[in-house]
N, C-alpha and C positions, 0 to 999 in steps of 0.2 A: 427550755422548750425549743425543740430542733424543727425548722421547716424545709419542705422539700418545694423547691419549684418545678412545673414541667411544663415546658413547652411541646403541644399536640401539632401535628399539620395531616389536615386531611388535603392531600396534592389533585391538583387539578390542570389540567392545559388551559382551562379560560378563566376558572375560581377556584383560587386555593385558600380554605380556610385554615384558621387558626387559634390555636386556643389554649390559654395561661391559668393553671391554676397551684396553687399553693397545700401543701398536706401538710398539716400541724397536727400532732395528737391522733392520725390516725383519720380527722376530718377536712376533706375537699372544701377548700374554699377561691370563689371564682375571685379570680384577676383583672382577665380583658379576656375578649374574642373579637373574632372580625376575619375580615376578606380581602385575601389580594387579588386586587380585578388587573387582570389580564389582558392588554391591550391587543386588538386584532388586528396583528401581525405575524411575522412570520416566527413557527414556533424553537426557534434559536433565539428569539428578541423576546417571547414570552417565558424561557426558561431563563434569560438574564434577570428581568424581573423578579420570579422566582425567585432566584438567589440573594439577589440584591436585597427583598423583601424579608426572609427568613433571617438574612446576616444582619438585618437591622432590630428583627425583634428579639436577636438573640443579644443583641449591644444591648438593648433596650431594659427588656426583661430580665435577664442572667441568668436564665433556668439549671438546674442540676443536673437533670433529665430530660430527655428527648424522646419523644414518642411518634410514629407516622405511621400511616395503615400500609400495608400488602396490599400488591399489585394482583386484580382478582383476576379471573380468566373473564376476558369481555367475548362479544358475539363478534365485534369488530376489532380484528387485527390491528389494525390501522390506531384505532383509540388506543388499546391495550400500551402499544409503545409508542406512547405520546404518554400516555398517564407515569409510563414506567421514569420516562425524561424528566418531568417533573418530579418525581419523585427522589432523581438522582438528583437533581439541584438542590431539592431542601437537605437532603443528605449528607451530598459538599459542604454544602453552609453548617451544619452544626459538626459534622467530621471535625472541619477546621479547627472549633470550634474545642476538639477534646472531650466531643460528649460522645458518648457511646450513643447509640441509636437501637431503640425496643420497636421493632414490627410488630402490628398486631393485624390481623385478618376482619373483614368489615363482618362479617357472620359471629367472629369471636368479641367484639366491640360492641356489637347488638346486645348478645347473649349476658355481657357481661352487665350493662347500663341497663336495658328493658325487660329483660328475664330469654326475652326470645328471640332467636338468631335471624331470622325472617321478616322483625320489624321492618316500618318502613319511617319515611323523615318526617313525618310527622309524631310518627311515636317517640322517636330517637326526640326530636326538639322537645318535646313535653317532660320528657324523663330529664334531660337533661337541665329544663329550667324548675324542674318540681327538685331534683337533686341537690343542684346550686344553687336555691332559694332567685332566681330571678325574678322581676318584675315582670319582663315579657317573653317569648318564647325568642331564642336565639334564630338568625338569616341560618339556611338550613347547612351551608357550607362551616361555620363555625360551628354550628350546635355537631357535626359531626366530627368537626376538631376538639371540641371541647367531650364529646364521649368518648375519645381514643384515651383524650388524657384522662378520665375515667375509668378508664378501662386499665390503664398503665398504674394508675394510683392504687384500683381494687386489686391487681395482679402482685403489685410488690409486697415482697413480707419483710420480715424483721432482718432475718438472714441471710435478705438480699434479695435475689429477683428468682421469683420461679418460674418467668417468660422471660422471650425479648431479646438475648443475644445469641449467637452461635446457629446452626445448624440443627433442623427437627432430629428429635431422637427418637430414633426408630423404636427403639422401645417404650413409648408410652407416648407416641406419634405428638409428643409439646414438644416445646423448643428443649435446648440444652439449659441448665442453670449456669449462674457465673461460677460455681466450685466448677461444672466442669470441665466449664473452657477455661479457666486455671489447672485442671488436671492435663487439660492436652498439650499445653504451654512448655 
């Protein structure tokens, strides 16, 4: 009986959640979640944290896989890259790390845990704790780390990943598969 672990991070500039869960047999089963709260400061000291945070649940946990949401188009410039920084820190951190890194799109993360891309955090928490059999609804920064990995868990096949690395392909607007970016190699 072969398990997969995966480490989710949905990135934040003031809360970044997180979320561990284990695939045995094809079935999602929850680990931990939780929140890295983000000290207000300046956001060079919040992105150390960041790092800091992620390199410790990756000592921690020893995931196989690595999962973080796509940087969406915000209203505000200014958020947008600050969200993007954060997201480059947790990324360093498992980089180092030797994991490959699966992007997924928060519309595609919806789509995938609640049926509909337009959810909002409260649906995503309830799918999420009706999914992984919780007792209480997950803090809504986790519940959305823990749907990424949900999302990354329902995405992989047998034959490897049919999301998640390389560059979209233009022909069937998904990401590339790993045969392809071995074919471009």
């Amino acid at each position: 009986m072969s398990t997969t672990r995966i480490l989710a991070i949905d990135p934040g500039s003031r809360i970044t959640g997180f979320g561990v869960v284990d695939i045995t047999n094809g079935k999602s089963v929850y680990v931990t979640s939780g929140c890295i709260r983000l000290p207000d400061e300046a956001l060079s000291v919040r992105l150390k944290y960041i790092y800091q945070g992620v390199s410790t649940l990756l000592s921690e946990y020893e995931p196989h896989e690595f999962a973080i949401e796509e940087v969406f188009l915000a209203k505000n410039a200014n958020s947008a890259l600050k969200l993007g920084q954060a997201r480059g820190a947790a990324i360093v951190a498992a980089s180092l790390q030797d994991l490959v890194v699966h992007e997924y799109a928060a519309r595609r993360v919806k789509q995938s845990v609640v049926g509909n891309g337009n959810a909002d955090k409260t649906q995503v928490q309830m799918m999420v704790q009706l999914l992984l059999h919780l007792e209480s609804k997950p803090q809504a920064d986790a519940a959305d780390a823990l749907a990424i990995a949900l999302c990354h868990a329902n995405t992989r096949t047998s034959g490897g990943l049919e999301y998640g690395v390389g560059k979209r392909a233009g022909r069937t607007s998904k990401r590339w598969t790993e045969q392809d970016v071995r074919k471009t190699l």
